[in-house]
C-alpha positions in Angstrom: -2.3 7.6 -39.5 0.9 6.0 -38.9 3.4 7.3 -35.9 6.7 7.1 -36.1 8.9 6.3 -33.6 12.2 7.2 -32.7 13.5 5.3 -30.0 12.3 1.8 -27.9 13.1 0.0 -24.2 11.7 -3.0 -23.3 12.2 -5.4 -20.0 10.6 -8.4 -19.5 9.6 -9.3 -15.6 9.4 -13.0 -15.6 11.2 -13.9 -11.7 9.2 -14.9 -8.9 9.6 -11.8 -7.2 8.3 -9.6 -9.7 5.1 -10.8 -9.1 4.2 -10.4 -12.4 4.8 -12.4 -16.1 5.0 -9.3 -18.4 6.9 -7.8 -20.9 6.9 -3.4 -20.4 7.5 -1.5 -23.4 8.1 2.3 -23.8 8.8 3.9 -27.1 9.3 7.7 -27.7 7.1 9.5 -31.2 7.9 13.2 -32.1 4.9 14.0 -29.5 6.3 12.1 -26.6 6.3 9.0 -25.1 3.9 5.8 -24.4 4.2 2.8 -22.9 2.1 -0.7 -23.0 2.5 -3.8 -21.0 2.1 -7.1 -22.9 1.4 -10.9 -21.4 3.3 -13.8 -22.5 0.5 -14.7 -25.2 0.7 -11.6 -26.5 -2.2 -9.8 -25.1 -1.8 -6.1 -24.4 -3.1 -5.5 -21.2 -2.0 -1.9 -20.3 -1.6 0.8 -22.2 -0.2 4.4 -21.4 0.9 8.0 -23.3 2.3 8.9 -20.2 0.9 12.4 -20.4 -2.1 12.5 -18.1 -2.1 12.7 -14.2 -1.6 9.1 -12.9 -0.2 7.4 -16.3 3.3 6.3 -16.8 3.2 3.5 -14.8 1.8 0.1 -14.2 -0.4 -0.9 -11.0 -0.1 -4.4 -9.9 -2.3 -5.9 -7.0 -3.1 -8.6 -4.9 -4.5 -10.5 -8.1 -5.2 -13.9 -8.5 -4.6 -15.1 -12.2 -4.4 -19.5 -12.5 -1.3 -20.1 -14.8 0.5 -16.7 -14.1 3.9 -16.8 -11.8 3.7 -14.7 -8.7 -0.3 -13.8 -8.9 -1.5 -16.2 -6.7 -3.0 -14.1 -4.2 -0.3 -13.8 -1.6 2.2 -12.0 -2.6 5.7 -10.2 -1.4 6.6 -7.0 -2.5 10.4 -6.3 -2.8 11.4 -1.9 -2.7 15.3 -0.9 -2.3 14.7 -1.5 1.4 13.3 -4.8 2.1 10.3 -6.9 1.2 7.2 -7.6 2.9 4.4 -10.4 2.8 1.4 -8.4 1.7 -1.9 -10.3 1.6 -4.6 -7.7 -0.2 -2.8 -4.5 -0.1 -3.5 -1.2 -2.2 -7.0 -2.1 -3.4 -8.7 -1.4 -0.1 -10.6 -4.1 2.3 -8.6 -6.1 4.5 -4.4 -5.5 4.0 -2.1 -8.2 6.1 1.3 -7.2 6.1 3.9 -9.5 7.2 7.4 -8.7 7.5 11.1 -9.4 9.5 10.5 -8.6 13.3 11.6 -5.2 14.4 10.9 -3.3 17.5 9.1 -0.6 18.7 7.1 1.2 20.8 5.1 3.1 18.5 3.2 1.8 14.9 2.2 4.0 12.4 0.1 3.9 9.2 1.4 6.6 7.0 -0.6 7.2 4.3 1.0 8.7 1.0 -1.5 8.7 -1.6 -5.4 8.2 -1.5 -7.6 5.9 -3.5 -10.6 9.0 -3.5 -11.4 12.4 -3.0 -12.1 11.3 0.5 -8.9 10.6 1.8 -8.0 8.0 4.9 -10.3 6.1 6.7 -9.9 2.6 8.8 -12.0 0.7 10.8 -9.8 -1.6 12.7 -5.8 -1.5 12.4 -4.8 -4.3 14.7 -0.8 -4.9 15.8 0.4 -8.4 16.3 3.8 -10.1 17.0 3.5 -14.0 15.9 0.4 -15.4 17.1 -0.5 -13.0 20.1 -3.5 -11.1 20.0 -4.3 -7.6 18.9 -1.0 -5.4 20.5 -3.4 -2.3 20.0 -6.7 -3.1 21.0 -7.6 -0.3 23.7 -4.0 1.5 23.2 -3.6 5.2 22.8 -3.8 6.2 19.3 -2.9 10.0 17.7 -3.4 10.7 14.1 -3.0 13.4 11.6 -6.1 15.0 11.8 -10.2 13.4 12.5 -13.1 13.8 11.1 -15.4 15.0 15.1 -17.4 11.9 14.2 -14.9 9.7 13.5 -12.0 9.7 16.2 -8.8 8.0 15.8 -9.9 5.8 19.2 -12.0 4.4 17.3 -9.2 2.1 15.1 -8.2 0.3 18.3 -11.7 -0.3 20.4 -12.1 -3.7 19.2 -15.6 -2.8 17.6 -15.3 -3.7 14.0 -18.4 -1.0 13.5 -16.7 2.1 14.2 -14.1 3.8 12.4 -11.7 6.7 12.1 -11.6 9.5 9.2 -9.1 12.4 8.3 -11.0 15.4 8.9 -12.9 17.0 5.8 -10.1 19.7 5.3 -7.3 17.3 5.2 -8.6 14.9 2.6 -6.2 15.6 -0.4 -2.9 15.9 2.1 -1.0 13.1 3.6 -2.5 11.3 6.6 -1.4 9.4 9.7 -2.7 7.0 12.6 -0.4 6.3 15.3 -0.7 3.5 18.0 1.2 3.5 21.5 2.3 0.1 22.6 3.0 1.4 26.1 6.2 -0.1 25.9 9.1 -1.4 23.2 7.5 -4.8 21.9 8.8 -6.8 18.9 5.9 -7.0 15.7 6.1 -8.7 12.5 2.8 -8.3 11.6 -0.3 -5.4 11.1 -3.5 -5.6 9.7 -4.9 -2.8 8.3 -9.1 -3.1 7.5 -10.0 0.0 5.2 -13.3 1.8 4.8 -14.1 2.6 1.4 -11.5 5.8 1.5 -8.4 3.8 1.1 -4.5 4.3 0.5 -3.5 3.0 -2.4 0.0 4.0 -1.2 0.9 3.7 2.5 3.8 2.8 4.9 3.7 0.9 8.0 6.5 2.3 9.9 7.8 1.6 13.7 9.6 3.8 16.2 11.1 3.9 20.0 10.1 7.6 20.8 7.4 8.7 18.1 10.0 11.2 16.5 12.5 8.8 14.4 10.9 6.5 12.3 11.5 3.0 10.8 9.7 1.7 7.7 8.4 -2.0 8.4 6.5 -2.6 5.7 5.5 -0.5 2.2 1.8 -0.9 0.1 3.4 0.7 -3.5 1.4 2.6 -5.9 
């Protein structure tokens, strides 16, 4: 049966910093709109009717793909508010995230949107500025909410074993894990290492007095 269709955008992402080399098209059909993302050779590699939960849009990750510009496995992300160096990052395991200095005293991982249906959990989140060691190793740490078996000390205690986890009630809201520096120090670089309940959208923020926060560093969905 053929569809007919009313009206058509297209933009093709082809700069460094998109990270990706790929055409997005939308076009709108008396039943509403869908949207595909095509590669240079003219492969459809995506496809969307924008109508279910989690469709009309396009995920990209730290991909490595021989022969296509920005997926090379280390990648920067650019938002409205800066960019960051993001090795891994939204696919759970390991995330580096490098970024421009800033200061604070306080380091937060706020997560926005979980990968499961068992919301946040870390094993090690370790805080660095340059090449010193681990900023948060043995540092107080708060979070949103743990899981009794799984405290949020348990991010920062330099055993790569142990782990923290939102509590079972608070696994489908937003969750948080906070370190204390002790003092102001500069950082330009946190490491996040995720259990299998991941973010698959997360901000690494920074702040002087744990009230007014800065955004360092962004994972997008």
């Amino acid at each position: 049966m053929d569809t007919q269709v009313s009206a058509r955008s297209a933009h093709a992402y082809s700069r460094r910093r998109d990270g990706v080399d790929a055409s997005a098209t939308a076009v709108r059909t008396p039943t509403g709109v869908a949207g595909f993302t095509t590669l240079p050779d003219g492969t459809a590699v995506y496809a969307t009717s924008g109508l279910a939960a989690g469709e009309g849009r396009l995920n990209v990750y730290n991909l490595s793909m021989p022969g296509v510009p920005g997926l090379d496995g280390s990648r920067t992300f650019t938002w409205s508010g800066g960019s960051t160096d993001l090795a891994g990052g939204g696919d759970g395991g390991v995330d580096e995230l490098r970024f421009p200095a800033v200061s604070g005293r306080y380091v937060r991982m706020y997560g926005v949107r979980a990968a499961n249906q068992y919301g946040f959990s870390i094993w090690e989140m370790s805080v660095h500025n340059g090449a010193s060691a681990n900023l948060a190793t043995g540092r107080p740490v708060s979070a949103s909410s743990a899981d009794p078996n799984f405290p949020a000390t348990q991010t920062v205690d330099g055993d790569p074993n142990t782990r923290w986890a939102v509590a079972v009630d608070q696994r489908t809201q937003p969750g948080w894990l906070t370190v204390d520096l002790g003092s102001t120090q500069p950082i330009d670089r946190v490491t996040v290492n995720w259990e299998a309940a991941y973010a698959t959208h997360y901000r690494v923020e920074v702040s002087n007095d744990g009230q007014n926060w800065q955004t360092a560093a962004q994972v997008p969905a």
